[in-house]
N, C-alpha and C positions, 0 to 999 in steps of 0.2 A: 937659775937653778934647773930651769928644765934641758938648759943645754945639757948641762953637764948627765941628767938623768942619761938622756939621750944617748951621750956619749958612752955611758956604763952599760945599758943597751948594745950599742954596736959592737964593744967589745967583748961582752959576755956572750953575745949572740954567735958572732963570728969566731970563737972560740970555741965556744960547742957544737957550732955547723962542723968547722974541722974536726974535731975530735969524735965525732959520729962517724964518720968514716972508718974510723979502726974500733971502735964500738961494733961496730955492725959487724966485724968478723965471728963475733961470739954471740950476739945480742940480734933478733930479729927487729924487723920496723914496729913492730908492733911493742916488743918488751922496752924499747927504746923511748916510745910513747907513754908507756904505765911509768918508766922511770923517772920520766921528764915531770907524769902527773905527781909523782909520787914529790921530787926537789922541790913543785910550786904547793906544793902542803908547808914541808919544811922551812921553806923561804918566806909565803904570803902570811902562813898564820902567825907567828909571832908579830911579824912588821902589821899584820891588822891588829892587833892586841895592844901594842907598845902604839900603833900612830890613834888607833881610836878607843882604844879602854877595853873593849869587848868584842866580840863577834857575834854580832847581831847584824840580819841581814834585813835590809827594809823589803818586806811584802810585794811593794808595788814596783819595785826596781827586778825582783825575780826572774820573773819571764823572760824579759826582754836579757838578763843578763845568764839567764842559763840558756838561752839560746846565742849565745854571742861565745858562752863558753866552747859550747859544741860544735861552733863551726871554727874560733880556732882550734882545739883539737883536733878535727878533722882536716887544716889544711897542713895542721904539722902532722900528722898521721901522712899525706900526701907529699907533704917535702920529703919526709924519709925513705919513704917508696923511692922518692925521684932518686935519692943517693946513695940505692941501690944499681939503678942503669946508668947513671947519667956520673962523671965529674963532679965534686962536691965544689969546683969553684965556681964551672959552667950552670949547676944547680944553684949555687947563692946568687949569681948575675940574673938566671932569669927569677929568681923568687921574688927579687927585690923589688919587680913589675909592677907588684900589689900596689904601691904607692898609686899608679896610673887609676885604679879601681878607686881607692880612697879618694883619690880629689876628685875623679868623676861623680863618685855618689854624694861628695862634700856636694859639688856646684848646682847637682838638681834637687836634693832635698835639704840641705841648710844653706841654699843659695848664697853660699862662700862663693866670691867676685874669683872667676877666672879670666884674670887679665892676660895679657901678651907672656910676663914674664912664668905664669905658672904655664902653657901653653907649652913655653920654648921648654921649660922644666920637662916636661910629657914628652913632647920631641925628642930631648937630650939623652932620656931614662930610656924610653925603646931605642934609639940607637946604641944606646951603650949596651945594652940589653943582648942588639944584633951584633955589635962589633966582638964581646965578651963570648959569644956562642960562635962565633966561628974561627 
């Protein structure tokens, strides 16, 4: 099942990467971002309601996840920016980077095995990353 989450991901995502593009002819980065806050109301609260009965937020989980909020917001505040100068395809090729950042911070703090084959993974993503930007 998480494939397929995944999959509903890439294609909702890559969908509204593109379609941001002619958004933004009327819409700044910034109202683009209150809008985006505005669908994950829409979208998260019922699905927290309907998957856990209530919205109740547990105390001890807070912190760490209102600061987890704020830096994604802030680096989707910073993709839009980017697709303002930049290509919105050339902008999805290098956003998609992040990954390299995630499995770095997986392998030194939840000491997730970085064998050969995630390795070549890193290698494959910044190349594609350079071949896609130029």
């Amino acid at each position: 099942m998480g494939y397929l989450y995944l999959a509903g991901y890439v294609f909702f995502v890559g969908i509204a990467s593109f379609l941001m593009k002619f958004a933004m002819k009327s819409l700044s980065a910034y109202q683009i971002n209150v809008l985006m806050a505005f669908g994950m109301l829409i979208i998260t609260l019922p699905a927290m309601y309907l998957a856990e009965k209530n919205l109740k937020f547990p105390t001890e989980g807070l912190p760490l996840g209102i600061f987890t909020g704020l830096l994604m917001a802030a680096g989707s505040l910073l993709f839009v920016f980017s697709l303002t100068k930049l290509p919105v395809g050339l902008a999805s090729a290098i956003s998609s980077s992040y990954i390299v950042v995630v499995v770095l911070l997986s392998w030194i703090f939840l000491h997730e095995p970085l064998g050969a084959m995630k390795i070549l993974g890193i290698v494959l993503t910044i190349a594609g990353v350079a071949i896609l930007s130029f």
